[in-house]
C-alpha positions as CSV (number, residue, x, y, z in Angstrom):
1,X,76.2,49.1,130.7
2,X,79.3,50.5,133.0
3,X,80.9,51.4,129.1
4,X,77.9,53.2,128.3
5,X,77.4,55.3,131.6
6,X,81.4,56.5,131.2
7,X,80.7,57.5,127.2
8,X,80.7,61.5,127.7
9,X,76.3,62.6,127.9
10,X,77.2,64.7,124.4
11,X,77.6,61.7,122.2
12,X,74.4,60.4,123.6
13,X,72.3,63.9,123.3
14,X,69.4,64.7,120.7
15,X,68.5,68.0,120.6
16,X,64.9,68.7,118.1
17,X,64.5,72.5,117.3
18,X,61.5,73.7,116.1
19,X,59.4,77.2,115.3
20,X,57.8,78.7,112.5
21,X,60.7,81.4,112.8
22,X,64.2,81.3,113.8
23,X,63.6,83.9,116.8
24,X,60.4,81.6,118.3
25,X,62.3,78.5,118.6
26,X,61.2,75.9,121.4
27,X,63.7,72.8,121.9
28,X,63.1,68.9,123.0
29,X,66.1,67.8,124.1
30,X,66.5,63.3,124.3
31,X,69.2,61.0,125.6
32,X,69.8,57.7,124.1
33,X,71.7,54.7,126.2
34,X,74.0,54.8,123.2
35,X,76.1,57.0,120.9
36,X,75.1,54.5,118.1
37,X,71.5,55.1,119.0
38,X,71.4,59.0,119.0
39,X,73.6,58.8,115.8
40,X,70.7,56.9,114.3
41,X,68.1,58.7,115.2
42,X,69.5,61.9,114.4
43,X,70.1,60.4,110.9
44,X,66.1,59.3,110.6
45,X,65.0,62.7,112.0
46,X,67.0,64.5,109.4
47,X,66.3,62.6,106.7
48,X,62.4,63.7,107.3
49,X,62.4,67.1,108.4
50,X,64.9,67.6,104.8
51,X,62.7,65.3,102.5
52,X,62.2,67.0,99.2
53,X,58.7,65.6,99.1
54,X,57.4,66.5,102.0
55,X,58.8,70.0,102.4
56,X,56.9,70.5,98.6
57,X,53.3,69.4,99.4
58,X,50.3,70.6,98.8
59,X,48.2,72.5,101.4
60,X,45.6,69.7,100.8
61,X,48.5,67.5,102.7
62,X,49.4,69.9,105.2
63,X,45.3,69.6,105.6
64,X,46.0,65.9,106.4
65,X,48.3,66.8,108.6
66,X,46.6,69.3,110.7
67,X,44.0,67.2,111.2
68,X,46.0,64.1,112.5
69,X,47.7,66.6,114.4
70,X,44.1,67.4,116.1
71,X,42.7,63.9,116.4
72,X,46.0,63.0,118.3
73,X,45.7,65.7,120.8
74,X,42.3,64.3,121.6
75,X,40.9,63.9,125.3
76,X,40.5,60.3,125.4
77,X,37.6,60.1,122.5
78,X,36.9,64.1,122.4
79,X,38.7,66.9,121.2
80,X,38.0,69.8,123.0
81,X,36.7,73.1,121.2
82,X,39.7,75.5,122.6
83,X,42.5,73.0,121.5
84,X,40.9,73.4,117.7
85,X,40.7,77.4,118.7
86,X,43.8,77.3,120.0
87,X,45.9,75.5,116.9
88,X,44.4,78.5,114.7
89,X,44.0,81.3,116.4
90,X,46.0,84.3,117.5
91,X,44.2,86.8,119.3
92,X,40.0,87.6,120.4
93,X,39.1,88.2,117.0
94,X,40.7,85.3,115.4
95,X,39.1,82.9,118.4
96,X,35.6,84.4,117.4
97,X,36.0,83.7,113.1
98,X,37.1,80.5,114.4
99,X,34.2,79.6,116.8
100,X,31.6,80.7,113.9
101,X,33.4,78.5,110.9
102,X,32.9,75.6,113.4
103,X,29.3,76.6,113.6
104,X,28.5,77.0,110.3
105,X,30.7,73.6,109.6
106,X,27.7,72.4,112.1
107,X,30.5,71.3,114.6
108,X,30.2,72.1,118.2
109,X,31.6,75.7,118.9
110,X,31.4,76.5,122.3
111,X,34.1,77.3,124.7
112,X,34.3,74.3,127.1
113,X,32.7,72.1,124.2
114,X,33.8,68.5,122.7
115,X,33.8,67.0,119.9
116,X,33.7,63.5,118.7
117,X,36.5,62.0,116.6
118,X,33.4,60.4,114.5
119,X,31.9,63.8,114.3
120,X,35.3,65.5,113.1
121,X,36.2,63.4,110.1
122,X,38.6,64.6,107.5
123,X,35.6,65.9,104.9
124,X,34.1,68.0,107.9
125,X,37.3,69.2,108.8
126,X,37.8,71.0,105.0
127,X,34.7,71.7,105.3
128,X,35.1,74.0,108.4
129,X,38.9,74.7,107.0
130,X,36.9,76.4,103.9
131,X,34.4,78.4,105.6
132,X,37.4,79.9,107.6
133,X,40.0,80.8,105.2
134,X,36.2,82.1,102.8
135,X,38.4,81.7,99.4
136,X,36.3,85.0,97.6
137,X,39.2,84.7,94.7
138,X,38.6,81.5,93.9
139,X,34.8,82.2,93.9
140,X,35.1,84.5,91.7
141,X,37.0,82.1,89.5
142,X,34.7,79.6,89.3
143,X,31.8,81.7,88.9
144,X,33.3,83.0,85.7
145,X,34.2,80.0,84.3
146,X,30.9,78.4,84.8
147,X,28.9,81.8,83.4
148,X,25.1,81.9,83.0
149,X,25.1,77.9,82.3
150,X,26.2,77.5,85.8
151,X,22.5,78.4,87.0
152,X,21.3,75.4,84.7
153,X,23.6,72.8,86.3
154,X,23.0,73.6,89.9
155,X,25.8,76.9,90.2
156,X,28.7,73.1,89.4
157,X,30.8,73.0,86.7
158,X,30.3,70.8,83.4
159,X,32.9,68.0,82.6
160,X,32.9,70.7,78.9
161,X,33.5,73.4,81.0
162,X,35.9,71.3,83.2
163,X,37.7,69.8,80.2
164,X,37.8,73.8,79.1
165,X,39.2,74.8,82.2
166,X,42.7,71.9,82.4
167,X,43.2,72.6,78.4
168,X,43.1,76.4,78.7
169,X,44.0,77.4,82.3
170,X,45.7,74.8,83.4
171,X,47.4,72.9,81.0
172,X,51.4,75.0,79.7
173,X,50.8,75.2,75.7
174,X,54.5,74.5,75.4
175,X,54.5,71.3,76.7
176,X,54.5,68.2,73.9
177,X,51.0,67.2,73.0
178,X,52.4,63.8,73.0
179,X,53.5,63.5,76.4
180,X,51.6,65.5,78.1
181,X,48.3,65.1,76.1
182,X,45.1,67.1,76.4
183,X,42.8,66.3,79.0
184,X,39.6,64.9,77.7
185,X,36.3,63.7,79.3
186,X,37.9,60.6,81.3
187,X,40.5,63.3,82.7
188,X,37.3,65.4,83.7
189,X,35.8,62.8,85.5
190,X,38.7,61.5,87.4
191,X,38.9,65.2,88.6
192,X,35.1,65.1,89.6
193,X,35.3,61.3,91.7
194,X,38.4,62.4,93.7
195,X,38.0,65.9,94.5
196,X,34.0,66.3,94.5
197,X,32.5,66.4,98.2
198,X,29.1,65.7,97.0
199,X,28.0,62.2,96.0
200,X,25.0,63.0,94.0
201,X,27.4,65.5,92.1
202,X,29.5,62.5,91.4
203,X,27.0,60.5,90.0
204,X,25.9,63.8,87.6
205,X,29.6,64.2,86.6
206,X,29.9,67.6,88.0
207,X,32.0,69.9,90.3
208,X,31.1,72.3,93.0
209,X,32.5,75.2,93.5
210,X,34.1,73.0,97.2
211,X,35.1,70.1,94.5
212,X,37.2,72.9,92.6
213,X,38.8,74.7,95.6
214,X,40.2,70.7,96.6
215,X,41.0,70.2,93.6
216,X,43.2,73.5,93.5
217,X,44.7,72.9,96.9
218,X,45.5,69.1,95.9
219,X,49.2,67.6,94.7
220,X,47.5,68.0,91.1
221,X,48.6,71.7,91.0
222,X,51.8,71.9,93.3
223,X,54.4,74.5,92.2
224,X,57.1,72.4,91.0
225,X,56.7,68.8,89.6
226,X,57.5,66.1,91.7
227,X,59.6,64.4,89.2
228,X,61.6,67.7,89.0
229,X,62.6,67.8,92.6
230,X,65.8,66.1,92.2
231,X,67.1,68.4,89.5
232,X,69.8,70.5,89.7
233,X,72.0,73.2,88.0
234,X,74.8,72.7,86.3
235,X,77.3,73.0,88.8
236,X,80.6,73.1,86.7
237,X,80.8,77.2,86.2
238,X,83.3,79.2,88.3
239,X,82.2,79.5,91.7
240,X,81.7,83.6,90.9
241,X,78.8,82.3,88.3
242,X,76.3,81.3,90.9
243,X,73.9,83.4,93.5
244,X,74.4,82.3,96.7
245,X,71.8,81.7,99.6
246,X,73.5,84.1,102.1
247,X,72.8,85.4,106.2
248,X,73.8,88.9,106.8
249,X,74.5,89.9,110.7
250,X,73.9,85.7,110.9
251,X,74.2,85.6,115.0
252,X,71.6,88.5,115.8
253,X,67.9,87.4,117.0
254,X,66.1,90.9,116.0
255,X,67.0,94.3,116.3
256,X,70.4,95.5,115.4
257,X,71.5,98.2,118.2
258,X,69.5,97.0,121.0
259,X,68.8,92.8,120.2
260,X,70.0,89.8,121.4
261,X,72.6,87.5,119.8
262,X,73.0,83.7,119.7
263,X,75.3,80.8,118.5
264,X,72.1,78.8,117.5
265,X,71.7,80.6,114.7
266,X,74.8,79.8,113.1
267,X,73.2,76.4,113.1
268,X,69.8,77.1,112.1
269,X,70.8,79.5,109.0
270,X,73.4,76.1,107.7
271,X,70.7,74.0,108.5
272,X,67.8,76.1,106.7
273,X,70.4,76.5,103.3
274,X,72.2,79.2,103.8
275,X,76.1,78.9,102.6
276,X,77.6,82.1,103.3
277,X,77.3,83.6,106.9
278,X,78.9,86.3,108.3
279,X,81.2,86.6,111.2
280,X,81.8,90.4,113.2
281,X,85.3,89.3,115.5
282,X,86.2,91.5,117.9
283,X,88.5,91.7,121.2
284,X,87.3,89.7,123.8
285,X,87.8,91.1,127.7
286,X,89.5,87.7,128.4
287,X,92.2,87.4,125.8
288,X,89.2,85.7,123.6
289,X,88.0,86.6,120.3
290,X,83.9,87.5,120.4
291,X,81.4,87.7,117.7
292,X,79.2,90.5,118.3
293,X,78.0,93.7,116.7
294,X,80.4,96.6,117.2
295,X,79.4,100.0,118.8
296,X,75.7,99.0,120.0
297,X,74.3,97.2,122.8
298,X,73.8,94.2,121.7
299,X,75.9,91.5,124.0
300,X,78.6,89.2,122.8
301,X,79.2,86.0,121.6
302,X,82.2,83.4,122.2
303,X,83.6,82.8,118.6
304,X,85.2,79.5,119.9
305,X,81.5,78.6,120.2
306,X,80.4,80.0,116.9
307,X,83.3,78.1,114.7
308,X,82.1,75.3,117.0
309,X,78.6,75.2,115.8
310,X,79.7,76.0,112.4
311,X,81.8,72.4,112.5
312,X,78.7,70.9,113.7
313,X,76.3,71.9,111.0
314,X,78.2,73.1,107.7
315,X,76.9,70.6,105.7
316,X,74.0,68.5,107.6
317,X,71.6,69.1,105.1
318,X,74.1,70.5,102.0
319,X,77.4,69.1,100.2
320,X,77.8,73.0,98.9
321,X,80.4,74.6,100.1
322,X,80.5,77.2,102.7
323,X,81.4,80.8,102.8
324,X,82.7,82.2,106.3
325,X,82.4,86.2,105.6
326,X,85.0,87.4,108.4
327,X,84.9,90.7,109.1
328,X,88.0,90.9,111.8
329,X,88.6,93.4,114.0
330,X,90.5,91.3,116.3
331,X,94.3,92.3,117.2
332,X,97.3,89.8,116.3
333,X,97.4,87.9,119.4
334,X,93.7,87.0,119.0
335,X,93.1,86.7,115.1
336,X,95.8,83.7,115.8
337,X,93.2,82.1,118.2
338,X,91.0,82.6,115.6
339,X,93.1,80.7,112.9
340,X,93.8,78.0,115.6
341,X,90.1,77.8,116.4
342,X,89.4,77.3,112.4
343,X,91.9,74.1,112.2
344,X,91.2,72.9,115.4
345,X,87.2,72.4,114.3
346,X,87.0,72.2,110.4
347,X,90.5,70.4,109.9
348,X,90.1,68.7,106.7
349,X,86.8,70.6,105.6
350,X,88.9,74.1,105.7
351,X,90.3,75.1,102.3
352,X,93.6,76.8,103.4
353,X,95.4,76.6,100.3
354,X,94.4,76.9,96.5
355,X,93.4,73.9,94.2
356,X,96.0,73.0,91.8
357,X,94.1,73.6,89.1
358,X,92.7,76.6,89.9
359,X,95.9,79.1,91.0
360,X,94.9,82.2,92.5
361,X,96.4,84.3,89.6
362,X,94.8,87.0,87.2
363,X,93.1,85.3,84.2
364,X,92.6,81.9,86.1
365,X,88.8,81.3,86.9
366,X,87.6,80.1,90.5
367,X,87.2,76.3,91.1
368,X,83.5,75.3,90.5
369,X,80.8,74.2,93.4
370,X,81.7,70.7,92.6
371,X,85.2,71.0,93.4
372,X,84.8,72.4,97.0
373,X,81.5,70.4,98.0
374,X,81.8,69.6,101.8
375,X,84.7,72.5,102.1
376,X,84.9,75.6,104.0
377,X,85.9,78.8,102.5
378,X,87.0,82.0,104.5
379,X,86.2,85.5,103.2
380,X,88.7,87.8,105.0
381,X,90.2,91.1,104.6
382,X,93.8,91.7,105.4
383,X,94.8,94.7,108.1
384,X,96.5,97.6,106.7
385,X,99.7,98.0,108.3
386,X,99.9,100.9,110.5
């Protein structure tokens, strides 16, 4: 125990930042007895908040999750009214669309009123979710694909019409028939028993305009195919070949001339996938290089700090290598703390010298994104002598 309480409180630290925005960021800080223990953790954490699945759901699972989110916030056996305002609205307006998609969900909507968990299940929930977000596109969607004959089958859609809508609408004609066969009748129907709200539509084999919307919203139509998550491009072309996710004026939080600036986001643009960030070094007051935006107001930065953070989160979430985009104004003395700074925190991550096979001469192409995975590269234009 006395070997722990000497091990320096940094090893043991956990910090959690989160925010829908990287200017809104809120912070829950932990301490763990052991290095080992906030190692671990910070392993399992990222390994969640990066999982490919997860960060390409449907909204019909981030549904899920907004209603877990809800039931666990609970008073005891409640949840109170202005918790469920509170979680989607912004301002007077948005309270009061709130209050009356409860009300029409026929859900308590008053103020100071509670509801029961067994009241709020996960059906009533989308229910209420529906008649807030009032979908008119997707109305008008379904009211043209079920036409006059919609009248006749109580304004639901047919398994035909259903079977129709997959083949034609939904279905990519380049895909092999083979494979990826048409959808047919049993298709339909699997559609109808696990996205239809309605039991006695389930039992008539048809689909409400509700059944459709879930349907829509479900891991049935996400953007990208699950089993295509884990591809990737071919990585082998010169490094010149390739966009790059890049930050431009990466340590300001807002406006340009009169904002604020911060080392955290060096860590949150890495962290979010950005490889190339940039880097404005000027003379610092104390003999110490700054980062900060020259000629405005907008207060400085230690860049000892900066290449710190850099170290720290480079390549957390990505092997791709990263671009430092200097742009020095520093004078000798201080570009050299600046050079010692960069080898003092990336050591064998910093790409000093040029790959053998890859000589920095004309007609010689750069090294490709698989040769400098996990390296640092630094953008930097030399001083004109004066």
């Amino acid at each position: 125990m006395s070997k722990d309480r000497d091990t320096p409180l940094e090893s043991k630290a956990l910090s959690i930042v989160y925010g829908t925005n990287f200017v809104d960021l809120s912070y829950y800080n932990f301490i763990a007895w052991k290095p080992e223990i906030a190692k671990l953790w910070a392993e399992c954490v990222m390994s969640m908040a990066y999982n490919l699945l997860a960060l390409n759901s449907s909204p019909f699972t981030s549904l899920r999750k907004a209603h877990t989110r809800l039931i666990i916030s609970r008073n005891k056996s409640d949840i109170p009214v202005k918790h469920i305002v509170r979680f989607f609205a912004r301002h007077s307006d948005d309270r009061r669309r709130v209050e009356g998609a409860l009300e029409a969900a026929g859900l308590p909507s008053g103020k100071n009123m509670h509801i029961t968990e067994k009241q709020f299940t996960f059906s009533k929930f989308v229910d209420f979710y529906t008649k807030l977000t009032n979908r008119v596109e997707v109305d008008t969607v379904f009211s043209q694909l079920i036409g006059q004959s919609g009248k006749k089958s109580g304004g639901c859609m047919t398994l035909d019409q259903l079977v129709m809508f997959l083949n034609d609408y939904q279905r990519d004609p380049r895909l092999n028939e083979i494979l990826y066969p048409y959808a047919d009748h049993n298709k339909a129907k699997e559609v109808v028993q696990q996205f239809e709200p309605n039991k006695d539509n389930i039992a008539k084999n048809l689909l409400s305009g509700e059944g459709f919307l879930h349907y829509l919203l479900s891991d049935e139509n996400i953007i990208i195919a699950r089993d295509k998550l884990d591809l990737c491009h071919d990585m082998d072309k010169p490094l010149s070949h390739y966009f790059i996710n890049s930050s431009h004026n990466t340590y300001l939080i807002g406006h340009q001339l009169t904002g604020r600036s911060s080392v955290e986001m060096y860590r949150q643009c890495l962290l979010a996938g950005c490889r190339c960030v940039e880097l404005d070094f000027w003379n610092g007051r104390i003999d110490e290089p700054v980062v900060v935006h020259g000629y405005t107001l907008v207060p400085e930065i230690s860049a000892k700090e900066v290449l710190e953070a850099i170290a720290e989160s480079a390549f957390k979430t990505s092997d791709w290598p990263v671009i430092l985009s200097f742009e020095n104004h520093c004078n000798p003395r201080q570009q050299a703390k600046i050079a010692q700074y960069c080898r003092e925190f990336f050591g064998d991550m910093l790409l000093d010298t040029c790959l053998d096979s890859n000589e920095l001469t004309p007609g010689v192409s750069l090294p490709h994104p698989c040769q400098l995975k996990r390296k640092i590269l630094i953008k930097n234009k030399k001083k004109h002598r004066t």
